[in-house]
N, C-alpha and C positions, 0 to 999 in steps of 0.2 A: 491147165488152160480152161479159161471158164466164157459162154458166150452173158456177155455184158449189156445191161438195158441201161440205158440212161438213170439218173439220179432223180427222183422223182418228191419224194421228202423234204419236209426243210419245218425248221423248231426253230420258236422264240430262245431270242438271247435271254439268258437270265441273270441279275444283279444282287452282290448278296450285299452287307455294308456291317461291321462291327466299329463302334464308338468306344472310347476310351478317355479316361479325364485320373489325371496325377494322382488322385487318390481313390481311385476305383481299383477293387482286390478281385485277385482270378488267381485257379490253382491251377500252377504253372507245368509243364513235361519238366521242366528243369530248368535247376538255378537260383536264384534268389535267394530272398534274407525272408521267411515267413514273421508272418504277423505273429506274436508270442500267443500261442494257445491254439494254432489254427495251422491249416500246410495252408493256407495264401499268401499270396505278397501282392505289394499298389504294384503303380505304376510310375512310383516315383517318389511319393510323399518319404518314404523311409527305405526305400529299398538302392542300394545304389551298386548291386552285382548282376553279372550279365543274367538275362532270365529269357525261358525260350515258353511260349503262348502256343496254343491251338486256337487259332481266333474265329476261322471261319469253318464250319463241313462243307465240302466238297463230294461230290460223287464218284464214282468209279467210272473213268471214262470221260472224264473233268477234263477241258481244253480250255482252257483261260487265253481270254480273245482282247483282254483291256483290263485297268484301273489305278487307282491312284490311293498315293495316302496323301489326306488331306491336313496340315496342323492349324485349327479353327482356333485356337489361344496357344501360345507360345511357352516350351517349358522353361522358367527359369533357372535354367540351370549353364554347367560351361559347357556343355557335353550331352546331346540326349542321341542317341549311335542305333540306328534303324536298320533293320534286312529285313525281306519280305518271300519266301521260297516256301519249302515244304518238307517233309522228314529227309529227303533223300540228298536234295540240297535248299538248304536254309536259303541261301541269296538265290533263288531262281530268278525272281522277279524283278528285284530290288538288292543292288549292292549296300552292303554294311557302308552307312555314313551318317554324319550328324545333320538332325531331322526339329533341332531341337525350334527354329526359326519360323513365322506364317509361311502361307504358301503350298502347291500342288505340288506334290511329284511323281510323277506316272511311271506304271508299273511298269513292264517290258515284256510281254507275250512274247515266248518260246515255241509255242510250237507242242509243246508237250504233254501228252495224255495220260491226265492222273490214275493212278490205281486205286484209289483210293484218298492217297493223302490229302490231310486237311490244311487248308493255309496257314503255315506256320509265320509267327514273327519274333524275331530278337532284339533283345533292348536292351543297351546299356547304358545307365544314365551315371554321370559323374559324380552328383552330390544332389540333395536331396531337394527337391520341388515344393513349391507354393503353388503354383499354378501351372496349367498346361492341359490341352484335349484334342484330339487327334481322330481323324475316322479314315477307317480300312474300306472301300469298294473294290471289289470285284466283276466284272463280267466272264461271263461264259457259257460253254455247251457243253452239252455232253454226247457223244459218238453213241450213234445207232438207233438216236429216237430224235422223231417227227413230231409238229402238230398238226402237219396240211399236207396232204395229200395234192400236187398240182395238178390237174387233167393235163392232156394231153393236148398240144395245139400243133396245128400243120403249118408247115411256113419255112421262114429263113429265121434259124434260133441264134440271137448275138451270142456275142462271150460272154458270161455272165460275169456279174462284180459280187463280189464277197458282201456280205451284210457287214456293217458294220453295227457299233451299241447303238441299242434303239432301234434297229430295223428286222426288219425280214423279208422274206420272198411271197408273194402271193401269185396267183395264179392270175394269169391277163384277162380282162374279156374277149369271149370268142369271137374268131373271125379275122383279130388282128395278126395273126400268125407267128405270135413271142412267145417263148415259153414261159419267161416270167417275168415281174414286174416288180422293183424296190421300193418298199415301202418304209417311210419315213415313220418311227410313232410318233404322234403328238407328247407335247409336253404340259401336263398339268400342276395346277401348285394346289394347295389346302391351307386354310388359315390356324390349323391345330396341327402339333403332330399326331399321327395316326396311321395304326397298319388297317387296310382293309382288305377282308377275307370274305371271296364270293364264291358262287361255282364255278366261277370262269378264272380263277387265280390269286396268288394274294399280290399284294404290294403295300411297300412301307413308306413314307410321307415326313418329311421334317417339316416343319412347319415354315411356308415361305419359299422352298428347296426346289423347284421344276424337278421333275418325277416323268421320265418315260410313259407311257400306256398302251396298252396292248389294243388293237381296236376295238374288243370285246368287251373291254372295261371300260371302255369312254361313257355309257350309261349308269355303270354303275357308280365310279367315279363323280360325274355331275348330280348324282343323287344325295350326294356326303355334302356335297359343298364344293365340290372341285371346280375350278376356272383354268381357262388355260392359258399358259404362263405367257402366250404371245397376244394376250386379251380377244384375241377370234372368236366370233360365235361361233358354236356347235350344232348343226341341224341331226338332232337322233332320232329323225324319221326312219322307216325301215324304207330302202331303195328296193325298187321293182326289181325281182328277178331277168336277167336276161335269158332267153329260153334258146337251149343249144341245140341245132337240129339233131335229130338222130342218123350217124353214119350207120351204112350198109358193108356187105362184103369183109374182103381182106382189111377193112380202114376200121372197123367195128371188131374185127377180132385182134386185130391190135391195139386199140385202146383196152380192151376184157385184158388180155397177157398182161398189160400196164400196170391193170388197178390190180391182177390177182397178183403180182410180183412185190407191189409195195406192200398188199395186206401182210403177204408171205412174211415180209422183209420185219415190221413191225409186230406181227407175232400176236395179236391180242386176242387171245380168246375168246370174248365180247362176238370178234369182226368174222366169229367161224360159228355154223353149226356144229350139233354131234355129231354128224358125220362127219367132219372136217373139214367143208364147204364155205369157203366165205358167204357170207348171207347177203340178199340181195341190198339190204338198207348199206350195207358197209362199201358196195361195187359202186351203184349208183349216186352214192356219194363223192365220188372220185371224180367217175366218168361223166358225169350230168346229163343222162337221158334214162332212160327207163329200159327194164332187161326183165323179161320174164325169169322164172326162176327153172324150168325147163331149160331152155337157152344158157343160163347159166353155169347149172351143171354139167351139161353137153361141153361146153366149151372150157370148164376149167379139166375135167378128164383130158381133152387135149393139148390144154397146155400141159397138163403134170406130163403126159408121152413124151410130148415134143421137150420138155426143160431137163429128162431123166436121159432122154436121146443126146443132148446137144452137151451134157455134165460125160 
């Protein structure tokens, strides 16, 4: 039995996408008819036995929360037989069926935390393709990592709603006494396709495609050319700080146990001195007021007491 703090953490959703077009060659786990001179086979053009893809990496601790296989041109064929799963089970996602027709069909979230495994897909096409292209989307998380840290707010906490794609939880402004707040990401488009790669993340763009955006890349985004897909201006002024009082007492040593539980929880080396000491930039980042670094210390010694007491 362990004593329990609330859930304080919460990580962007993230989207992977693999494309595919009837004569595009990938070497396959298994199955197919290889190209003469090569271990690859298409997707169609000349291969017409079952063949099993690695299409996407996946992480260890991989929760797939949504996605869809999308057919963007049609395979001509009588027959083109779709699953969407992983090594352990091929159809996780997606039952074995003919895919060969336009149109969405979304994947089916389980529930289930990958160890690893990469998104596997199976294909069986009847007879051989002219035409045909198809794109694989993913969302998901991965268990045990954060990007935001929530402070702490006093109040009456609703039940919280799950994020769905595109969203996350941010922290409320104080005073209103929510723990947190969903947030919607804007959706932007680009007139080119194009991946862009900042310090704040990458993302991939088809050209014309609305495209999620984390709010951290809304600048960097409308620096490429990005508009958003609901034609909205965007003000990327920087907003005033709201300034949080500084609590006192018991309500001050409970937010410090807060921030040092998540530092704990997310582990980064970065967020510790050498001595083992979260540092003060990593606490006051949490908590939103200022902590001397005396005060600090003092009080994470008594949480470690009180956390080695209560285990």
């Amino acid at each position: 039995m362990a004593k329990l703090l609330a859930a304080r953490g919460a990580q962007y959703v993230m989207e992977a996408e693999f494309v595919f077009n009837f004569d595009d060659t990938m070497v396959p786990i298994s199955g197919g008819t290889a190209i003469s001179g090569t271990t690859e086979v298409d997707f169609g053009k000349t291969n017409i036995a079952s063949t099993v893809f690695d299409v996407i990496n996946l992480p260890a601790g991989a929760v797939v929360l949504a996605g869809s296989l999308t057919v963007e041109t049609a395979f001509d064929t009588a027959a083109y037989t779709v699953s969407v799963g992983d090594s352990a089970t091929p159809a996780r996602y997606l039952a074995a069926a003919d895919r060969k027709a336009l149109g969405v069909t979304n994947l089916v979230p389980t529930g289930y935390r990958g160890d690893g495994e990469n998104l596997r897909v199976t294909i069986l096409n009847t007879d051989v393709c002219t035409t045909g292209k198809a794109t694989i989307r993913v969302q998901y998380i991965t268990t045990g990592r954060s990007n935001e840290g929530n402070p702490i707010q006093r109040g009456t906490y609703p039940t919280p709603t799950k994020p769905g794609v595109g969203a996350f939880y941010k922290p409320s402004p104080p005073g209103l006494g929510i723990n947190t707040t969903r947030i919607v990401m804007p959706q932007f488009v680009l007139n080119r396709t194009h991946t862009l790669r900042t310090t704040n993340g990458v993302l991939s763009f088809v050209k014309g495609e609305p495209t999620n955006v984390p709010p951290e890349m809304v600048k960097d985004i409308i620096a490429i050319g990005g508009v958003r897909a609901d034609g909205e201006q965007v003000d990327t002024s920087e907003p005033v700080a709201a300034v949080k009082p500084s609590p006192a007492g018991i309500e001050r040593q409970d937010e410090l146990y807060a921030a040092f539980a998540l530092i704990a929880e997310k582990n980064d080396s970065k967020e510790f001195t050498g001595q083992g000491v979260p540092t003060v930039k990593a606490v006051e980042k949490i908590i939103g007021f200022d902590v001397d670094r005396t005060e600090l210390v003092e009080t994470w010694t008594t949480y470690k007491i009180a956390k080695a007491e209560a285990e």
